[in-house]
C-alpha positions as CSV (number, residue, x, y, z in Angstrom):
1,X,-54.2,5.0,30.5
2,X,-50.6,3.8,30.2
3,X,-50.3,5.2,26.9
4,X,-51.3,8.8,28.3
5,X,-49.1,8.4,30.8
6,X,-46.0,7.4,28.9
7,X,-47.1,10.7,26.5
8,X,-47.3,12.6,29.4
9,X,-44.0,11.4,30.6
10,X,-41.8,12.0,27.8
11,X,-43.5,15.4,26.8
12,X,-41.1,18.2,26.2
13,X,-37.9,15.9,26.9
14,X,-34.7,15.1,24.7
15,X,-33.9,11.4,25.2
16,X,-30.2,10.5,24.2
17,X,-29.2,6.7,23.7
18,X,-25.3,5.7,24.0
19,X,-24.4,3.1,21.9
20,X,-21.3,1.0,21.8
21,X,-21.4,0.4,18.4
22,X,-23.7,0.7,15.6
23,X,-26.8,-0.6,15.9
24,X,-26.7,-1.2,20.1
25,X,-28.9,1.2,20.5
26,X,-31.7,-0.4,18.3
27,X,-30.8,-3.8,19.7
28,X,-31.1,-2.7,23.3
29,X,-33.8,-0.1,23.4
30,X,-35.1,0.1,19.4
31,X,-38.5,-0.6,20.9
32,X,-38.7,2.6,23.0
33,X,-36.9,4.8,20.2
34,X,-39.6,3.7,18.4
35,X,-42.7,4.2,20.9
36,X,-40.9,8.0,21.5
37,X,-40.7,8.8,18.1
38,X,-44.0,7.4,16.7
39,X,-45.8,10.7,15.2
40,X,-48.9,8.5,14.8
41,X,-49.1,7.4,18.7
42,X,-48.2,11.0,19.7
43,X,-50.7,12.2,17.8
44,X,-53.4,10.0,18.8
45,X,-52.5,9.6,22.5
46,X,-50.8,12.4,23.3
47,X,-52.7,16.0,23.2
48,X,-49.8,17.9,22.8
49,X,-48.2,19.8,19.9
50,X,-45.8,18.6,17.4
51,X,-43.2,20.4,18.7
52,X,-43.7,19.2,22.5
53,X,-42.9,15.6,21.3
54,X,-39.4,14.4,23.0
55,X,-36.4,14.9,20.6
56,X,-34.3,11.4,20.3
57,X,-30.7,11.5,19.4
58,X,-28.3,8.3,19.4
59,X,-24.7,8.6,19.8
60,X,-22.6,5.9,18.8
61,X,-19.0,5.5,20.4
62,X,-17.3,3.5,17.8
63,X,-17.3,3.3,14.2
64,X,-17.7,-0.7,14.5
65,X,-15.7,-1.5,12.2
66,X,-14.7,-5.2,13.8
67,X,-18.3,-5.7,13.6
68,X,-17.6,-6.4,9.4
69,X,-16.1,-10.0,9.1
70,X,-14.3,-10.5,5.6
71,X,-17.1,-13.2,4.9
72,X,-19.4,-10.3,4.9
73,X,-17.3,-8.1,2.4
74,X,-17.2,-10.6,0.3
75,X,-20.7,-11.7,0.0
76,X,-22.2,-8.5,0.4
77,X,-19.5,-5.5,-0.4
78,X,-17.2,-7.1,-2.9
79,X,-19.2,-5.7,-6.1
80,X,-18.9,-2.2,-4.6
81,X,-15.3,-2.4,-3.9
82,X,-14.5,-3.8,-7.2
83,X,-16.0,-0.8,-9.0
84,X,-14.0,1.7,-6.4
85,X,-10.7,-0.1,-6.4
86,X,-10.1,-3.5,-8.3
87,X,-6.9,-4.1,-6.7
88,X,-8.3,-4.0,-3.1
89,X,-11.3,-6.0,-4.3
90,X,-8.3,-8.5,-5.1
91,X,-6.8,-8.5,-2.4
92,X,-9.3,-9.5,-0.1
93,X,-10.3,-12.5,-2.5
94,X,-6.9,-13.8,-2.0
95,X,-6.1,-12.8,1.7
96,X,-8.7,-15.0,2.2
97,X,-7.8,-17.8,-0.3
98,X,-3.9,-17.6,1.7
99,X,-4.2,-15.7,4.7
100,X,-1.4,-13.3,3.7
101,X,-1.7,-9.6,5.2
102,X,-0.6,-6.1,3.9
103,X,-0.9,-3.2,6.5
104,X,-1.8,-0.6,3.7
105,X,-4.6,-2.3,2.3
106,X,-6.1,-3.8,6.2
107,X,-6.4,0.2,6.4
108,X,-8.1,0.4,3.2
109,X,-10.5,-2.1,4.0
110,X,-11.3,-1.2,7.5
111,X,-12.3,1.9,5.7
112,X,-14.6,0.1,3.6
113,X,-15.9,-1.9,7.5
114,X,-16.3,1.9,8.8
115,X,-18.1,3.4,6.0
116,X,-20.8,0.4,5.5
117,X,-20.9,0.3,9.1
118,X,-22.1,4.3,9.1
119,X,-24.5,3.9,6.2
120,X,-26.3,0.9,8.8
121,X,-26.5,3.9,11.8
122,X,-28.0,6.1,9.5
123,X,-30.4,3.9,7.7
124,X,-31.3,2.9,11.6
125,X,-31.8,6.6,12.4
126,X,-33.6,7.7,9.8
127,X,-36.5,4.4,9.8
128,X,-36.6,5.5,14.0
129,X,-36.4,8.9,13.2
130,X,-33.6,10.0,15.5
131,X,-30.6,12.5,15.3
């Protein structure tokens, strides 16, 4: 009975989530993302058409890039920055060995933050299957 109704409900709608930064929206509402995009439960529960099923985007307000510690590029990232640029890959070994800062390459690697930080939104959207 719930189920039908919660189908019912959401028929025919287009339900946006704003996110802060990437991956808010599956940390505050992942679980009903999921139960609005589940083909399997709308097509069990649901009795309407494919296309009737609600349309679920996410928009994401930041790029999150403050959300990438330099502990996490360097466990997880530093192989992939070394092949794309040795001397940045460098760089962040020693910035963190001495503390020692240079504006140009910061930029570079908050690049590197952004980008990793995009390819986690659209792993999340694709496994939810949002927009």
């Amino acid at each position: 009975m719930i189920e039908q109704e919660f189908h019912k409900r959401f028929a025919r709608t287009v339900v946006v989530t704003i996110s802060p930064h990437p991956d808010d929206s599956v940390l505050g509402a992942g679980g009903l993302i999921h139960r609005l995009t589940d083909t399997v439960a709308w097509d069990a529960q649901s009795g309407v058409s494919r296309e009737d099923y609600p349309h679920v985007y996410t928009i994401v307000m930041t790029p999150g890039a403050r959300g990438v510690d330099d502990e996490y590029l360097r466990r997880y990232a530093l192989n992939r920055i070394r092949t794309q640029d040795s001397e940045l890959a460098d760089y962040l070994m020693l910035r963190l060995a001495n503390g020692e800062q240079d504006a140009d390459r910061e930029k570079q690697l908050n690049t590197v933050r952004e980008e990793l930080r995009r390819q986690e939104s659209t792993s999340e959207g694709r496994i939810l299957r949002v927009k």
